[in-house]
One Martini backbone bead per residue (centre of mass of N, CA, C, O) as a GRO file, in nm:
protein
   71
    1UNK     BB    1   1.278   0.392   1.379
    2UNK     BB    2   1.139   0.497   1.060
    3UNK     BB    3   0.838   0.398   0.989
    4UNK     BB    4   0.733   0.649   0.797
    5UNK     BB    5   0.937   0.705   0.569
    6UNK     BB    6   0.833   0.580   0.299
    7UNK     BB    7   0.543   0.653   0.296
    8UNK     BB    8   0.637   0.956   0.301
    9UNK     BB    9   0.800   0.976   0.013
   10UNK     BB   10   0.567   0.833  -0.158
   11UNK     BB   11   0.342   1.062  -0.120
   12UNK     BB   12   0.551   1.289  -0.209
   13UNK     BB   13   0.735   1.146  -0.471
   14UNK     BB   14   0.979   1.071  -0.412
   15UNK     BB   15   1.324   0.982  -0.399
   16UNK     BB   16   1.596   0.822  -0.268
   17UNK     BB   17   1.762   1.033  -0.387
   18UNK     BB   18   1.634   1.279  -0.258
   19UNK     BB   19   1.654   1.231   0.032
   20UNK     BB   20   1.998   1.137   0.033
   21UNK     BB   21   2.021   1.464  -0.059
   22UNK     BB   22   1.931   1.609   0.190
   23UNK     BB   23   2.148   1.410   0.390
   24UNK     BB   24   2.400   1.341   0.281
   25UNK     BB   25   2.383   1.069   0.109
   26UNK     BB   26   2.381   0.784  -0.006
   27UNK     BB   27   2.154   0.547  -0.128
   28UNK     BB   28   2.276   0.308   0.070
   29UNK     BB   29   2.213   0.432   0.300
   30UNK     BB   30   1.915   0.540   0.294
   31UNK     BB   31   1.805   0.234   0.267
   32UNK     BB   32   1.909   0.127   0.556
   33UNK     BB   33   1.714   0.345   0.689
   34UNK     BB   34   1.446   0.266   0.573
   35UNK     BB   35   1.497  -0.041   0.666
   36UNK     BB   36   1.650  -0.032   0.990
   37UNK     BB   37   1.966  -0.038   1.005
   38UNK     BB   38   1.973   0.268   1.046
   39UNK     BB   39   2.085   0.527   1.294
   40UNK     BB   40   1.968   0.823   1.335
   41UNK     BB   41   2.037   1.163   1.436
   42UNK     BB   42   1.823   1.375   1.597
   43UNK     BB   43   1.913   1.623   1.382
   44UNK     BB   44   1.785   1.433   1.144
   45UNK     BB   45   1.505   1.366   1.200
   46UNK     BB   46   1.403   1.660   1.286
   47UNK     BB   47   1.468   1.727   0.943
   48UNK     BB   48   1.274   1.511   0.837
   49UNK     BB   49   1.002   1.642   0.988
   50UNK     BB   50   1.046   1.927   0.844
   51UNK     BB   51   1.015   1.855   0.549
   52UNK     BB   52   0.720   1.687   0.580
   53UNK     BB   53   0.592   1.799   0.794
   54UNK     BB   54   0.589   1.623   1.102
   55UNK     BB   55   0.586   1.444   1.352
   56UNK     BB   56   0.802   1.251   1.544
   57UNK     BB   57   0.598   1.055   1.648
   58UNK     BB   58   0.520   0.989   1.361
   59UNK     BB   59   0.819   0.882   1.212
   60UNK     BB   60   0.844   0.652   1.431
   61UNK     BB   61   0.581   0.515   1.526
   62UNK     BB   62   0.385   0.667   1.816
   63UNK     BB   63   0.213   0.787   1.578
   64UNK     BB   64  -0.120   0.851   1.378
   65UNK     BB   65  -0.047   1.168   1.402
   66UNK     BB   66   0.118   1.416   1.184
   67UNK     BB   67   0.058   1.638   1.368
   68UNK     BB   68   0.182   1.921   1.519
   69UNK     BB   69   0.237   1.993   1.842
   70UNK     BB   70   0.246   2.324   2.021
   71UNK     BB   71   0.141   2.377   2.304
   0.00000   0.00000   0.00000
């Protein structure tokens, strides 16, 4: 589940239009997404955290820190 896709589309300002067009997908599909109803292949998640610019720990909801740790 992407915890904080929701949070993060809403503080960029985008709509879900908008990210479902990034995703190549319905809008219907996108909101299943980001309601945790369905689940996106790793490529697709690791997609959303680079659009973000955010870590994955952060999108997943594993880490309450978004910055991407390069170490």
């Amino acid at each position: 589940m992407l915890k904080n896709l929701r949070n993060l589309r809403k503080l960029k300002g985008y709509k879900q239009t908008d990210i479902s067009n990034f995703l190549t997908c319905t809008v219907g599909h996108y909101q299943r997404i980001e309601y945790g109803q369905i689940d996106l292949p790793l490529s697709k998640v690791i997609a959303l955290a680079d659009y973000f610019g955010v870590s994955l720990d952060y999108l997943v909801g594993r880490s309450d820190n978004p910055e991407i740790n390069n170490s």
